[in-house]
C-alpha positions as CSV (number, residue, x, y, z in Angstrom):
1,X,0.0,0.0,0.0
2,X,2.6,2.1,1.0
3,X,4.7,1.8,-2.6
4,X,1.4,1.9,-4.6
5,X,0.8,5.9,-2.6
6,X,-2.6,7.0,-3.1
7,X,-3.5,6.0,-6.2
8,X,-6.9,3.9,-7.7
9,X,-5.6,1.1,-8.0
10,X,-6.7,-2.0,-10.0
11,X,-6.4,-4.9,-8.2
12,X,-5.9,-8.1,-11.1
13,X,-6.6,-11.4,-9.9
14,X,-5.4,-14.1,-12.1
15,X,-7.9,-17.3,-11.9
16,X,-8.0,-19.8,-11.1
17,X,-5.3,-20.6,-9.0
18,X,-5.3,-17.5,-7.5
19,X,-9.1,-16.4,-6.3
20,X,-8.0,-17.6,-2.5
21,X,-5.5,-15.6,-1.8
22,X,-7.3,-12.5,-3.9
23,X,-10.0,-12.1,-1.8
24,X,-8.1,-12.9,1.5
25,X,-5.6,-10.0,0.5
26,X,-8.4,-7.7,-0.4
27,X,-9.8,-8.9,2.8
28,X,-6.4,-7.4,4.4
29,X,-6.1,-4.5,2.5
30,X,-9.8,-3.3,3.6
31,X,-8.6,-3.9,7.3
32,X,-5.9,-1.5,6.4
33,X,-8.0,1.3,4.6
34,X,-10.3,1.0,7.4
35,X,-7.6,1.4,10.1
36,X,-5.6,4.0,8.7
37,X,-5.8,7.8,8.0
38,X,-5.8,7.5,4.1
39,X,-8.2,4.7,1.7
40,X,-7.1,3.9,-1.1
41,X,-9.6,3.5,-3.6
42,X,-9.8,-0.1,-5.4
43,X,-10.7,-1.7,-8.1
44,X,-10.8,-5.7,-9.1
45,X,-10.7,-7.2,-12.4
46,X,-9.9,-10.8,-13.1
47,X,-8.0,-12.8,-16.0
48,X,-7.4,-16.4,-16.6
49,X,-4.1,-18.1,-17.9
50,X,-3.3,-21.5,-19.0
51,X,0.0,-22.8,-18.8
52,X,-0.2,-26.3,-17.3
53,X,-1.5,-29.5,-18.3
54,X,-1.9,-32.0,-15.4
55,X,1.6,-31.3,-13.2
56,X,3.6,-30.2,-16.2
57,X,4.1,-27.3,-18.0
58,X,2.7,-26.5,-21.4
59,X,5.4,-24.2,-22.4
60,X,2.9,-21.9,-23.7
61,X,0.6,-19.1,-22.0
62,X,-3.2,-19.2,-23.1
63,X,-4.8,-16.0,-21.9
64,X,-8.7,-16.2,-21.3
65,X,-10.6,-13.2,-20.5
66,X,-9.2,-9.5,-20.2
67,X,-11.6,-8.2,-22.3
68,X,-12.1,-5.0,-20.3
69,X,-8.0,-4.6,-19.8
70,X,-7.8,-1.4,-21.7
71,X,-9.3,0.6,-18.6
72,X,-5.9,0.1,-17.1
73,X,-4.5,2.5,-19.2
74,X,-2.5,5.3,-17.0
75,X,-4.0,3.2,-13.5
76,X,-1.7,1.2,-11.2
77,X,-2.3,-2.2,-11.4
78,X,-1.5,-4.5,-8.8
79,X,-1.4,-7.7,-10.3
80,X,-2.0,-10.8,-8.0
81,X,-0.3,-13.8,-9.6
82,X,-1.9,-15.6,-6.5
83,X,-0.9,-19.0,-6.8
84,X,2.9,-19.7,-8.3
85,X,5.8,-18.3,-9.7
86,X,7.8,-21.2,-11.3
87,X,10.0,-20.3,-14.5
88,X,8.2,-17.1,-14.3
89,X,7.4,-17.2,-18.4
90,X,4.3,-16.9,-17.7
91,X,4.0,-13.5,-15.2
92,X,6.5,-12.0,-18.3
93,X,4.2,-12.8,-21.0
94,X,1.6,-11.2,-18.8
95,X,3.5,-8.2,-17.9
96,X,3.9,-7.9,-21.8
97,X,0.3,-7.6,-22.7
98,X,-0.6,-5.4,-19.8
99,X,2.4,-2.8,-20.4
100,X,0.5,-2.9,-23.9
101,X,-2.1,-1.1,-22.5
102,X,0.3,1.8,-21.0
103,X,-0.7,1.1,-17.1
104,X,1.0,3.8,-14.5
105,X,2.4,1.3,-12.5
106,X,2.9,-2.6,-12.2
107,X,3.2,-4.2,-9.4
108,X,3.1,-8.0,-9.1
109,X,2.3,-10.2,-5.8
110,X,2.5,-14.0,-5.7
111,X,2.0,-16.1,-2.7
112,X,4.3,-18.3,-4.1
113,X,7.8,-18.5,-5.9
114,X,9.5,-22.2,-6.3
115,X,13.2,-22.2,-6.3
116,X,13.5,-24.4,-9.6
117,X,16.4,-24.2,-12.0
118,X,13.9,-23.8,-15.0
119,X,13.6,-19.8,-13.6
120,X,14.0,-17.1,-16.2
121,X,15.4,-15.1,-13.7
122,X,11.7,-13.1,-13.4
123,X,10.9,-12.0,-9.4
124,X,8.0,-10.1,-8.5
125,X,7.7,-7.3,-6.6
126,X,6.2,-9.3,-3.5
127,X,6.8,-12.5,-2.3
128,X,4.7,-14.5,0.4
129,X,6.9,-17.4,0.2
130,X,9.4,-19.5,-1.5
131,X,9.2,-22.9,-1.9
132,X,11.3,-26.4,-3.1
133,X,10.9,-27.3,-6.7
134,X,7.6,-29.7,-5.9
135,X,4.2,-29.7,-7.1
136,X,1.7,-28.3,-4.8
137,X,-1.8,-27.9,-4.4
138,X,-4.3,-26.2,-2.2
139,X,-5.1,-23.0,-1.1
140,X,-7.1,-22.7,-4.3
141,X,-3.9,-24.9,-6.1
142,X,-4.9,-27.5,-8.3
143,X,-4.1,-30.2,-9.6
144,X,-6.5,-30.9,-12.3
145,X,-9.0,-28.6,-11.0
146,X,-9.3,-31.1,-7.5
147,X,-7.8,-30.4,-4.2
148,X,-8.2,-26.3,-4.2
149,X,-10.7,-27.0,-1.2
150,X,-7.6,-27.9,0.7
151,X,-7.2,-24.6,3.0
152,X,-4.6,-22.8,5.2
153,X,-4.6,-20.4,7.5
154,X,-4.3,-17.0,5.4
155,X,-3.8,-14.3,8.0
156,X,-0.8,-16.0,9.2
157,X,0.6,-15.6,6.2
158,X,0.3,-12.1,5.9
159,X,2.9,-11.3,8.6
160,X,5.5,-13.6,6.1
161,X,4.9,-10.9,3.6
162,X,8.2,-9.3,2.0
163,X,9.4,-7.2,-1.3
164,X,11.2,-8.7,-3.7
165,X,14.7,-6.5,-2.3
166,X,14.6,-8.0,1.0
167,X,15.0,-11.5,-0.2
């Protein structure tokens, strides 16, 4: 909140793997508005890639929805990659169509970032955790499309919460 300054910002929740933790940040961020001097006002909006089949990797992004993402022109986006950062080819390809439409400011969070030696190199800007280079699922997680019901306890994780330049 406190990078992002006062600005509308557009929160973008990338489904599926990520509605959990989307709302239960949201969820966070209201506390904060609510408990501090300044709101920020928000915004959600929601796209849909594709990049796995079963546990492996497709190589290739598919990119469903995002009809309505020329209203980010001159916003700041946060975009929640909610789930997983892997090789990160995917957030990129992302980032490359949203910068298309000539947002303010981007500003990625993922709950997740595996330590795998497929990475591109790509970090976002916040990082809940990092894990080993394993398939997981819950949380919203899948594996196909059963066990997101699995849950965890999301305001503990919140206090985990770092930038990208403290890791």
């Amino acid at each position: 909140m406190h990078d992002m300054g006062e600005h509308h910002i557009v929160a973008l929740c990338v489904l599926k793997g990520g509605y959990k933790f989307f709302a239960d940040l949201l969820d966070y961020i209201k506390a904060l508005n609510r408990n501090s001097d300044k709101s920020v006002p928000l915004t959600v909006d929601f796209i849909r890639l594709k990049s796995y089949s079963n546990d492996e990797s497709t190589n290739s992004v598919k990119v469903i929805g995002g009809d309505e993402l020329s209203a980010l022109s001159g916003k700041v986006c946060m975009n929640i990659e909610t789930d997983i950062v892997e090789t990160g080819k995917t957030m990129q390809t992302l980032l490359s169509i949203l910068n298309g439409y000539t947002p303010k400011m981007v500003k990625v969070v993922s709950l997740l970032v595996k330590r795998t030696p497929r990475s591109s190199g790509y970090r976002p800007d916040y990082t809940g955790f990092e894990i080993p280079d394993k398939f997981v699922v819950g949380y919203a997680l899948d594996y196909n499309e059963y066990f997101r019901d699995l849950s965890v306890s999301a305001y503990k994780m919140f206090s985990n919460f770092r930038t990208a330049s403290y890791h």
